[in-house]
C-alpha positions as CSV (number, residue, x, y, z in Angstrom):
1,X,-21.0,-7.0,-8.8
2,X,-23.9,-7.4,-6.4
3,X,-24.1,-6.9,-2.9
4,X,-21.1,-5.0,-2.2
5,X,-21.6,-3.7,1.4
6,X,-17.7,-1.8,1.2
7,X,-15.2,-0.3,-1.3
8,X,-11.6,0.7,0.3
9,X,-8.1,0.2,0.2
10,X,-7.1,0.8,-3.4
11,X,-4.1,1.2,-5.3
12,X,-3.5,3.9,-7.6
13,X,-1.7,5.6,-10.0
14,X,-1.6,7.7,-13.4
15,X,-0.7,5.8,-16.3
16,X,-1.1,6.8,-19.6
17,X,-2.3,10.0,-18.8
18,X,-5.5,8.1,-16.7
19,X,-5.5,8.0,-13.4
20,X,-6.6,4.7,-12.1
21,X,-7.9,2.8,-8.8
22,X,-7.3,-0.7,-8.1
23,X,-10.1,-1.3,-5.8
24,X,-10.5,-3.6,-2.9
25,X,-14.6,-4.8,-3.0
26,X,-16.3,-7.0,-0.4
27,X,-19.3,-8.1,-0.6
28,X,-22.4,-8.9,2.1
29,X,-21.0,-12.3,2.2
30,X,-17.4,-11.1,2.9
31,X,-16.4,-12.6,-0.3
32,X,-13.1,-10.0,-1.6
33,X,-12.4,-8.7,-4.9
34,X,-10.7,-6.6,-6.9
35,X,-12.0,-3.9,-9.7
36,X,-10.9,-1.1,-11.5
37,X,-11.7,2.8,-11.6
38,X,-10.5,5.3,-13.7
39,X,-10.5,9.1,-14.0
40,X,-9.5,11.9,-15.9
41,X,-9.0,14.0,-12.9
42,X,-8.4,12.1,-9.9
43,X,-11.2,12.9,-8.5
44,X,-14.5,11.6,-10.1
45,X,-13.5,7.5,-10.9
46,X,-16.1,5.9,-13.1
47,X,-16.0,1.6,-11.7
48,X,-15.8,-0.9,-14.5
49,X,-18.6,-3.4,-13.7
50,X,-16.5,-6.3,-14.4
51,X,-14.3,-8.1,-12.1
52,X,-10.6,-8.9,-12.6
53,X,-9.1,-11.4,-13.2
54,X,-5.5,-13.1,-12.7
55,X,-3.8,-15.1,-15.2
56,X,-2.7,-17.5,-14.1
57,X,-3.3,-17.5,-10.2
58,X,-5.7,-20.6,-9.9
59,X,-2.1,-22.4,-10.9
60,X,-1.0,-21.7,-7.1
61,X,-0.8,-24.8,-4.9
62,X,-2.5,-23.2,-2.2
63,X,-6.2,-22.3,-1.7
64,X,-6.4,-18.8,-1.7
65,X,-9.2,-17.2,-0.1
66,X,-9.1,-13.5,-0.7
67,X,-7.1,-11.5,-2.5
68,X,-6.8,-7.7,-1.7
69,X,-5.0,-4.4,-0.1
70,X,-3.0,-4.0,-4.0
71,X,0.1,-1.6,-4.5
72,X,0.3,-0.1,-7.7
73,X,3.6,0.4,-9.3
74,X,5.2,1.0,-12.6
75,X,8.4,-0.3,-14.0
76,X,9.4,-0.2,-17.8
77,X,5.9,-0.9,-20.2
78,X,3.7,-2.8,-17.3
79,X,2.4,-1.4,-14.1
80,X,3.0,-4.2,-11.3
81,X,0.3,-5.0,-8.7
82,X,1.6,-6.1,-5.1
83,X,-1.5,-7.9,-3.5
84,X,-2.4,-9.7,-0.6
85,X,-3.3,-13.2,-0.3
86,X,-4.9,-15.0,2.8
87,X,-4.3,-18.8,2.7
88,X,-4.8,-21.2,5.1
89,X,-3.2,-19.7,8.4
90,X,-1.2,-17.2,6.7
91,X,-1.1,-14.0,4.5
92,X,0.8,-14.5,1.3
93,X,2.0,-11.8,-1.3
94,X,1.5,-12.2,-4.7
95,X,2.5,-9.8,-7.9
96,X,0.6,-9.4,-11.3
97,X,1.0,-7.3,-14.0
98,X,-0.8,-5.4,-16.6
99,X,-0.4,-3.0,-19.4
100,X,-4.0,-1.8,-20.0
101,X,-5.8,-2.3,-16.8
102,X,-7.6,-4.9,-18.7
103,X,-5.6,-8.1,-18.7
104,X,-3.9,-9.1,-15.7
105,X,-1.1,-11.7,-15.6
106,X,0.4,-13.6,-12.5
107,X,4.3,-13.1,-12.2
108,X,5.2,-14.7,-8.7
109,X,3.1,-15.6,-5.4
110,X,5.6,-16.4,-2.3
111,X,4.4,-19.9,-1.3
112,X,6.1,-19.6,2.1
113,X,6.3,-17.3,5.2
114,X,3.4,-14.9,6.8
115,X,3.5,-11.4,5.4
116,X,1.6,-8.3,4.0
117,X,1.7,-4.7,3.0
118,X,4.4,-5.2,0.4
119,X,5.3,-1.8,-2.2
120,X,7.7,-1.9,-5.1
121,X,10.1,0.7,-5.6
122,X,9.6,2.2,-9.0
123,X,13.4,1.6,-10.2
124,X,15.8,-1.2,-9.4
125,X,18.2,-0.6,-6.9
126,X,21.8,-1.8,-7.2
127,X,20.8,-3.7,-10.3
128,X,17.7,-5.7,-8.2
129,X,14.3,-5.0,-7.6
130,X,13.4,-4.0,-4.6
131,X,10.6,-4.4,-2.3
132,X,9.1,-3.1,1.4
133,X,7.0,-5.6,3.6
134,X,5.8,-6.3,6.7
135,X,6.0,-9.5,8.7
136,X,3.5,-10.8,10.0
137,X,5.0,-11.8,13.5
138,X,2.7,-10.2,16.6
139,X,0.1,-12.5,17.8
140,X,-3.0,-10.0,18.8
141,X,-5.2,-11.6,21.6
142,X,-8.0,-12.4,18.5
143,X,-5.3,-14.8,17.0
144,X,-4.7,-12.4,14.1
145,X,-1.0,-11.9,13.2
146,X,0.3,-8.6,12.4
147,X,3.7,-7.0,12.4
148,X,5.7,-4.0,14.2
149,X,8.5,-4.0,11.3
150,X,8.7,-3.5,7.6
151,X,12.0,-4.4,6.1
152,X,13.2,-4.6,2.9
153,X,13.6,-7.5,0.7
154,X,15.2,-7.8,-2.6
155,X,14.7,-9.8,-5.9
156,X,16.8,-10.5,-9.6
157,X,13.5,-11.2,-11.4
158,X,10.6,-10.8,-9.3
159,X,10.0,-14.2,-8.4
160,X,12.6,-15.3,-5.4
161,X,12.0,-12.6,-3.3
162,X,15.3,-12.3,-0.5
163,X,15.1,-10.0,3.2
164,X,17.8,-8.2,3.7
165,X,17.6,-5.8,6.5
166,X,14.9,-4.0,8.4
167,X,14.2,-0.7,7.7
168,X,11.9,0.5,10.7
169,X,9.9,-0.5,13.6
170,X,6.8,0.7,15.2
171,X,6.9,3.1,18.6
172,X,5.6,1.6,21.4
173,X,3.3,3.7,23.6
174,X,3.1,6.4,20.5
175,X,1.1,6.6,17.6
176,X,2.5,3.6,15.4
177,X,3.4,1.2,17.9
178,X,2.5,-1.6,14.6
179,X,3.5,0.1,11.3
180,X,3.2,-1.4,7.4
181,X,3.9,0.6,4.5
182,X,1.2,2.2,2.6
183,X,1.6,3.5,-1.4
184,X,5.0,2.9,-3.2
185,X,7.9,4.8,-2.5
186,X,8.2,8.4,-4.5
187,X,11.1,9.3,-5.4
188,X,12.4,13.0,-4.2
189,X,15.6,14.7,-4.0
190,X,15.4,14.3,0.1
191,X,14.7,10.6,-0.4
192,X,12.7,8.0,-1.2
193,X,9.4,9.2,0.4
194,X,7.4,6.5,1.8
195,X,3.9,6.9,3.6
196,X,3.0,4.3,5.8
197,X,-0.1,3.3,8.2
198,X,0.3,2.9,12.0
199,X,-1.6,1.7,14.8
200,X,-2.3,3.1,18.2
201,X,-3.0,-0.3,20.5
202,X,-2.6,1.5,23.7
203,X,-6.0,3.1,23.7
204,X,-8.4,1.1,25.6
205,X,-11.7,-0.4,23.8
206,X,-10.1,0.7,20.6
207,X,-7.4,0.5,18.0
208,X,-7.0,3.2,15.7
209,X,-5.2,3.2,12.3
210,X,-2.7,6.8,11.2
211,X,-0.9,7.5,8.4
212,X,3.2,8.9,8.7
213,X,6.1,9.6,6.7
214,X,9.7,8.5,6.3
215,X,12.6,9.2,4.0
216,X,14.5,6.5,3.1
217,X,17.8,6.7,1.3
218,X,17.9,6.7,-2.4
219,X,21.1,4.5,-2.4
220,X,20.2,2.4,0.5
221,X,16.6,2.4,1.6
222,X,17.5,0.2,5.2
223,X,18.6,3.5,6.3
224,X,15.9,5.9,7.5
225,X,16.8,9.8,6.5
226,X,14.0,11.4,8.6
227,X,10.6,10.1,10.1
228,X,7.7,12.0,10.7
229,X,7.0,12.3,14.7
230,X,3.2,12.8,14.4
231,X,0.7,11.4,12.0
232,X,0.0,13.4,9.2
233,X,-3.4,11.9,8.7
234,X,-5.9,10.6,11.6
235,X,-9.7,9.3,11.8
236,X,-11.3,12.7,12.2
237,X,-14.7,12.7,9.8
238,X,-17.3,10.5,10.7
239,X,-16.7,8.1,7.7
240,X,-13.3,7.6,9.8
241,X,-15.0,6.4,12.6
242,X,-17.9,4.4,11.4
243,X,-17.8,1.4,9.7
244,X,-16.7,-1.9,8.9
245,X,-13.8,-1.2,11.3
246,X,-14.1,1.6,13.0
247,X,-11.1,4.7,13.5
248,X,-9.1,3.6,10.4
249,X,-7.7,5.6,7.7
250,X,-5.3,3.2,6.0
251,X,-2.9,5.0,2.9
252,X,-2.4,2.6,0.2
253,X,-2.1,4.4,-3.0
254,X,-0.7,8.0,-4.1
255,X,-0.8,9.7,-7.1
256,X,2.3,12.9,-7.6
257,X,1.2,15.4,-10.8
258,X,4.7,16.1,-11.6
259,X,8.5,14.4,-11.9
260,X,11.4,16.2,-13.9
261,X,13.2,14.5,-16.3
262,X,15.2,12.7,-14.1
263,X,12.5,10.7,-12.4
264,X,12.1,12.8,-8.6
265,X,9.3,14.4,-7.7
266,X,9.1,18.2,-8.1
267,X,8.6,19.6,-4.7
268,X,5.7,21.8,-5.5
269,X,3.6,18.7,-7.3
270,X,0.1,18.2,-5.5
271,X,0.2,14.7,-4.0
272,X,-3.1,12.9,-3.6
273,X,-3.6,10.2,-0.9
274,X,-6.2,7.5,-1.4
275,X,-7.2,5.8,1.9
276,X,-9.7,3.0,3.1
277,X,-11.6,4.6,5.7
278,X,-13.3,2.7,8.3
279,X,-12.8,0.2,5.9
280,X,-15.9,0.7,4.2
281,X,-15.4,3.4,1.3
282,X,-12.1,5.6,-0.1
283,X,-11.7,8.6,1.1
284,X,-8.6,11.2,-0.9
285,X,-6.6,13.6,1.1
286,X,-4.0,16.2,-0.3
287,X,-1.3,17.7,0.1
288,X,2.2,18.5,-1.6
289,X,5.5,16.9,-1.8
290,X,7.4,19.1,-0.2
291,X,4.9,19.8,2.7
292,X,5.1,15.7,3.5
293,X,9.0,16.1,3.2
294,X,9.1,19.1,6.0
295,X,6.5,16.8,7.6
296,X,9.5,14.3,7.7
297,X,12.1,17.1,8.8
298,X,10.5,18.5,11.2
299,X,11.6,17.6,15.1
């Protein structure tokens, strides 16, 4: 890949004993694509040169500029990418799937609506699948869409995706006045523990992107358990500040060291936080379950 001018964004997760980095790459030309990292310790990725590819995504009807900002989830033998999509006027969301981080398959792209920042839960719930996302419904004074409001929407098969409730909404005047969720949910005995990225508009001159926490219920994940009142991560290091887009550290992939046999997190696992920062390169921050769940707690 030549002239990449920024690396950010990425997905990630341990699979197979590897831990692995979906990442998002742009180019000088602001051409966006997606490649994969791997590591044996989370820490030091080697990038394949090559970039991926999607079975079966030049079938879609639409023209579909970019494709980026991928959640990383596993269910069963395949480990399920939740990407973005920017089409004419709109954001779509589109899922692939893989079993080898070398061949990538299409399984759905939603031809309809405006939305982003969509996460898989890593078990069905109620029998369906079930997936966070944000709609794209606030009109910034650039023209840019965003959203205030992830919600949950739920699917039989992964294709016909349905919205069933909202889950939360940003805080205006606070910290994440506009929210959308960050890495898949992790399942913990508290919860479903969900980090997600919000943005202070309320500054002048400047917007600047946070990451919280929420706890969502296992059985029903519309209802929020407990929500972090500060930010437990904020643009402090000059790579945070400088960049593409300056004042942005933007969760969108976490990898936990250790579940029990029953599928939750155990409390004292190290947790490790990959970020876009300034949207220009990844930065990893980290911490422990239970720390982000007292984070959550906490009044």
């Amino acid at each position: 890949m030549r002239d990449v001018s920024s690396v950010f964004n990425p997905g990630a997760i341990r699979w197979r004993g590897v831990d692995y980095l979906l990442l998002r790459v742009q180019t000088r030309g602001r051409k966006t694509v997606l490649m994969v990292a791997e590591s044996d310790d989370g820490e030091r990725f080697t990038v394949r040169p090559s970039v991926i590819e999607i079975d079966g995504l030049d079938s879609v009807s639409e023209t579909i500029y970019h494709i980026y900002d991928p959640r990383l989830t596993a269910l069963g033998e395949h480990v399920f990418v939740v990407f973005a999509a920017d089409v004419e006027g709109a954001c779509r969301l589109g899922i692939a799937r893989t079993q080898d981080f070398e061949r990538f398959e299409l399984v759905s792209f939603d031809d309809a609506g405006d939305t982003r920042n969509g996460v898989l839960f890593p078990e069905k719930i109620d029998g369906r699948y079930a997936r966070l996302e944000r709609p794209n419904r606030v009109a910034l004074d650039s023209g840019v869409t965003t959203g205030s409001e992830i919600v949950l929407s739920m699917s039989d098969n992964l294709i016909a995706w349905t919205p069933v409730a909202p889950v939360m909404a940003g805080r205006w005047h606070y910290w994440d006045e506009l929210i959308g969720s960050g890495p898949p949910p992790i399942k913990t005995h508290a919860g479903w523990l969900h980090i997600y990225h919000g943005v202070a508009t309320h500054l002048v001159g400047a917007n600047i992107y946070q990451a919280g926490a929420v706890l969502l219920d296992l059985h029903d994940p519309t209802k929020v358990v407990a929500r972090t009142e500060n930010n437990i991560l904020e643009p402090r290091e000059l790579y945070e500040h400088v960049g593409q887009v300056p004042n942005v550290v933007f969760p969108s992939g976490l990898i936990v060291d250790a579940f029990d046999d029953e599928g939750f997190a155990k409390p004292n696992a190290t947790a490790r936080l990959y970020y876009g920062a300034a949207d220009t390169v990844v930065g990893m921050a980290t911490t422990t379950v239970d720390e982000l769940i007292r984070a959550c707690l906490e009044d």
